[in-house]
C-alpha positions in Angstrom: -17.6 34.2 -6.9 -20.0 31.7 -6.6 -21.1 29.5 -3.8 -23.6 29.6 -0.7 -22.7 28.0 2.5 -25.5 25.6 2.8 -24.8 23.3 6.4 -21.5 24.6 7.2 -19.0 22.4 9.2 -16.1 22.9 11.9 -13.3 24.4 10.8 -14.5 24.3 7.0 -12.2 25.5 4.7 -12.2 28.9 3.0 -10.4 28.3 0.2 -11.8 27.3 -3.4 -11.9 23.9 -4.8 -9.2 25.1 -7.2 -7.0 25.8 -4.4 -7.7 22.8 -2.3 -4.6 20.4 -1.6 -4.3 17.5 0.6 -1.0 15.7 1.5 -1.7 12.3 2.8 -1.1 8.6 2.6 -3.4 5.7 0.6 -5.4 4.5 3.3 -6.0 0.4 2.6 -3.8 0.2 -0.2 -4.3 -2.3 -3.1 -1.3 -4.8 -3.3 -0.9 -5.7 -6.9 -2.1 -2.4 -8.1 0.8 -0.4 -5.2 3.2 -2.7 -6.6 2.8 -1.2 -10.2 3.1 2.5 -9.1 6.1 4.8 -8.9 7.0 8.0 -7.1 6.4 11.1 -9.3 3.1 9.2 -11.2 0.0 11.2 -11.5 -2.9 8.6 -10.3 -6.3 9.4 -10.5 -8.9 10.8 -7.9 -12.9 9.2 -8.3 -15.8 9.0 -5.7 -16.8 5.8 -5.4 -20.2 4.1 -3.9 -20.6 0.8 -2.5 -24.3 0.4 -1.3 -24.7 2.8 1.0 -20.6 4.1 1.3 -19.6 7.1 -0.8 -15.6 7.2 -0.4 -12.9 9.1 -2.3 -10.4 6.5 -3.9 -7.0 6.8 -6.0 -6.6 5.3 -9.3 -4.2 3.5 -11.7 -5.6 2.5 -15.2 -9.0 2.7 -13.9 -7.9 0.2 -11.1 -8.8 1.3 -7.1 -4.8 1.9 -5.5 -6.4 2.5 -1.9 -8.6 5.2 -0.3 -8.6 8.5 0.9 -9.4 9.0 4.5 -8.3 12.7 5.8 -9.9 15.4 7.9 -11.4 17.7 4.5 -12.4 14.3 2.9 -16.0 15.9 3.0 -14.4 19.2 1.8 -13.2 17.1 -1.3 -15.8 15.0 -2.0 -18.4 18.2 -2.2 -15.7 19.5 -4.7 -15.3 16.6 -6.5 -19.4 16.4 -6.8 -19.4 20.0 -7.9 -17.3 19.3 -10.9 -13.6 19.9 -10.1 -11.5 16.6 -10.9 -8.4 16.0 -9.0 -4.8 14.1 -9.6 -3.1 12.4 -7.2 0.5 12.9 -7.5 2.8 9.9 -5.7 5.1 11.5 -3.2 6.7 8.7 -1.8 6.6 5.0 -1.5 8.0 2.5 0.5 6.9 -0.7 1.3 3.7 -0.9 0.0 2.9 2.5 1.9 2.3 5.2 -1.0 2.2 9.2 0.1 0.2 11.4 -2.9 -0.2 15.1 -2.9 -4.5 15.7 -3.7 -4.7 18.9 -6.2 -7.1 19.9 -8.8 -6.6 19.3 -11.8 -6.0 22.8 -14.0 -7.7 23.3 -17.2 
């Protein structure tokens, strides 16, 4: 096991990175890039930073689909700087409104 709980949070998970998975829906979703995705497609997860913003975003073909905005957001991001690379895979969609399912990626 490795680890060491440096700045713990509330209600911080106690699972691995490996194990983490987050059901949500794109938060600000990209238009043009929503219209080209379909239920079942494996998207991909990315930090990104804009000056001083580090947020978690879903991908299509290297293009931004819309955000991620969840309570373990902090939990993932940590992950995601740590090494482990997630896939978002599309759940629903309807409307322009896309529901993934956040798991790491297994190698």
């Amino acid at each position: 096991m490795s680890g060491a709980g440096g700045g713990g949070g509330f209600g911080a998970p106690t699972g691995t990175c490996e194990t983490l998975v987050i059901d949500t829906q794109l938060s600000s979703p990209k238009p043009d890039v929503v219209a080209t995705i379909e239920v079942g497609e494996l998207l991909g997860v990315r930090i990104e930073t804009a000056g001083p913003t580090i947020t978690v975003v879903v991908t299509k073909d290297g293009q931004i689909a819309g955000g991620l905005a969840v309570p373990l957001l902090q939990r993932l991001r940590q992950c995601i700087e740590d090494g482990t690379q997630y896939t978002a895979r599309v759940t629903a969609k309807k409307d322009g409104l896309v529901r993934v399912r956040v798991s790491a990626i297994r190698l």
